[in-house]
C-alpha positions, -999 to +999 in steps of 0.1 A: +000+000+000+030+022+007+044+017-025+019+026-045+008+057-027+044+066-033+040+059-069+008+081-071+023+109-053+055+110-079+028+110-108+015+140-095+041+159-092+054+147-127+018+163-141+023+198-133+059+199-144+049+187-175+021+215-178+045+241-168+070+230-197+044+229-218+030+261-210+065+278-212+070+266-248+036+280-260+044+314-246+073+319-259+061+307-296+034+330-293+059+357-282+079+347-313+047+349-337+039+384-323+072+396-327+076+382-360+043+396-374+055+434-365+091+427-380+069+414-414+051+445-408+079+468-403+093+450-434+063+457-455+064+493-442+100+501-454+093+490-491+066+510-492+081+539-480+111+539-504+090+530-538+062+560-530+090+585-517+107+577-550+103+605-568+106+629-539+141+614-536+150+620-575+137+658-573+154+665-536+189+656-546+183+661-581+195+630-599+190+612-633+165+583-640+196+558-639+208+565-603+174+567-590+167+531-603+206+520-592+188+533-551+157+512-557+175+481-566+205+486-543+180+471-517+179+432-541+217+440-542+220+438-506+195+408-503+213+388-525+248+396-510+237+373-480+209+354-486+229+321-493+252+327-461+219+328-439+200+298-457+232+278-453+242+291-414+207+302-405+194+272-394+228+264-373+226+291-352+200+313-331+179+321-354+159+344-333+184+364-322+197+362-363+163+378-365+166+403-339+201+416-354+183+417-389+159+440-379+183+463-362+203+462-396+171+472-413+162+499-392+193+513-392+198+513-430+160+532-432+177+560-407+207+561-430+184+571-456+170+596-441+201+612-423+214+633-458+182+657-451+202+670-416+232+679-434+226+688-476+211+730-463+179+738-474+158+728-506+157+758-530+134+759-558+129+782-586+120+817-582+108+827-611+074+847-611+062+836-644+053+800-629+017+795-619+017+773-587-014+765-589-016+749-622-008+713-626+029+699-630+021+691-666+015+727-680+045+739-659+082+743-671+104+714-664+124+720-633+159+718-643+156+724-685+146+761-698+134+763-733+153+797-743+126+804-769+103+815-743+131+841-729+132+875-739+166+878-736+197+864-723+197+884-692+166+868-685+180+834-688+207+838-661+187+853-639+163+820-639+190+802-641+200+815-609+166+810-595+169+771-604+200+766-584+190+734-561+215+727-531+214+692-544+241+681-521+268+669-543+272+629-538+246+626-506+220+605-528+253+578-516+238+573-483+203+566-496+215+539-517+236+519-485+209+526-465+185+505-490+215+482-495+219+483-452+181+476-460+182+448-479+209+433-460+189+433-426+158+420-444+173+391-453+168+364-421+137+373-415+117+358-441+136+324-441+147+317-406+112+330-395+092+307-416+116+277-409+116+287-371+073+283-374+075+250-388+097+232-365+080+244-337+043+248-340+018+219-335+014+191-362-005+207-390-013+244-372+024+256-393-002+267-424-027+284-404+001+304-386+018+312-424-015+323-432-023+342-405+011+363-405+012+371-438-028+388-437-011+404-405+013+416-429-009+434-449-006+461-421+025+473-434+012+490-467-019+507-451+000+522-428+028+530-452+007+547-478-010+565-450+018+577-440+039+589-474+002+606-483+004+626-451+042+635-457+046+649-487+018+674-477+042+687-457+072+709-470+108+691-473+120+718-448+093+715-420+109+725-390+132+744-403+120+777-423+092+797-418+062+783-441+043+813-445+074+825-468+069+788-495+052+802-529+043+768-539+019+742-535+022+703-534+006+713-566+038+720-582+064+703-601+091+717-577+073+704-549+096+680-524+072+667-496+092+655-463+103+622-476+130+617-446+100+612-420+085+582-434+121+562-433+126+580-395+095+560-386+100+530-400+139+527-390+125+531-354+094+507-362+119+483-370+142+485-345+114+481-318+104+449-335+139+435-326+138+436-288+118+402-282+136+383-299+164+388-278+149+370-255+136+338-272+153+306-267+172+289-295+149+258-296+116+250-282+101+218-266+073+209-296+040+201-282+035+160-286+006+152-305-026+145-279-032+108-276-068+098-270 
């Protein structure tokens, strides 16, 4: 009789341990799926950013068709400069905290974008009366071409020509494109490692339903990143800095820069917030055994 109250007694206490551990490793893949769905979201909300803020880019540091498509695609450059090292290690080491590191790449790489705005002066557009602001960019001149036909004179031509002078910051557009690339690069393990990390972990056939479920989540990203650009480039380049009452023009315009640098502020720092839980995941998790009936 002794013996087998003994034997009951050690089966209770071997229950609740085995609850705990159980509960432990759902908490912390939940953790992980939360923190992974604002990383995909943060991810989502960077691309965005950078293909509607484009052309704002092009016209701010005024640059030619060819470099502005060498600063989109610096960001696939980036991706594919790593993307085999972290398929092939990725799944050797932690691959939350390869995560985590990711997103503090990406973040930082959206800040780099933004940081030439502090340090290129103010954006100057023409001063030329004869420009109507409130037409629409198709019936005014081009920014940066004059047709001299239309001038009087040759007088008239340098002093428009002094008017068009844009402080277009030499070689700064350089920090935009490593930013992408920085971008691109931090992007790279989320995808991959985050997906793989899902399907060794989760319960027998729940992996789908969580793929599915993180990628509407994703969906987040764009709204908020159209949103966002929509709202800033109502807003002058220079907000902040000069007096707006003394701006002549209208988002209207062709010369119009809206303040493109805020949308990759917020999304750097989107990012890098998305990286703190995963510092704190373990490695591996215990995966729940199938119930037995």
């Amino acid at each position: 009789m002794m013996d087998q109250n003994h034997h009951s007694d050690k089966t209770e206490e071997a229950q609740p341990s085995e609850k705990k551990t159980t509960r432990n490793c759902c908490n912390g893949f939940k953790m992980f799926l939360a923190a992974l769905s604002l990383s995909f979201i943060s991810k989502a909300l960077g691309a965005v950013i950078m293909k509607s803020s484009i052309t704002q880019i092009e016209r701010r540091f005024d640059i030619s068709s060819s470099t502005v498509g060498l600063i989109d695609g610096s960001f696939e450059i980036g991706n594919l400069l790593v993307i085999v090292f972290v398929s092939y290690f990725g799944a050797k080491l932690h691959r939350p905290k390869l995560i985590g590191i990711g997103c503090i790449i990406m973040g930082t790489g959206s800040i780099l974008t933004a940081l030439p705005h502090f340090f290129m002066g103010y954006y100057r557009y023409s001063k030329d009366t004869t420009f109507n602001p409130s037409e629409n960019s198709t019936s005014n001149l081009p920014t940066c071409s004059i047709n001299q036909n239309l001038l009087p004179n040759r007088t008239s031509l340098e002093v428009v020509g002094k008017g068009l002078e844009k402080d277009s910051g030499s070689y700064m557009w350089i920090y935009v494109l490593m930013g992408n690339m920085l971008r691109g690069i931090g992007e790279t393990p989320i995808g991959p490692l985050g997906i793989s990390y899902i399907d060794d972990f989760a319960e027998e056939g729940h992996s789908s339903l969580y793929l599915g479920n993180l990628l509407a989540v994703t969906m987040i990203g764009p709204i908020i990143g159209f949103i966002l650009v929509s709202q800033f480039s109502k807003m002058y380049v220079d907000i902040g800095y000069v007096d707006l009452s003394t701006i002549r023009i209208t988002p209207k315009d062709s010369r119009w820069v809206g303040a493109w640098w805020l949308g990759f502020l917020a999304a750097g720092l989107i990012a890098i917030i998305s990286s703190i839980p995963f510092f704190f995941l373990p490695k591996t998790l215990n995966k729940p055994k199938k119930k037995k009936k």
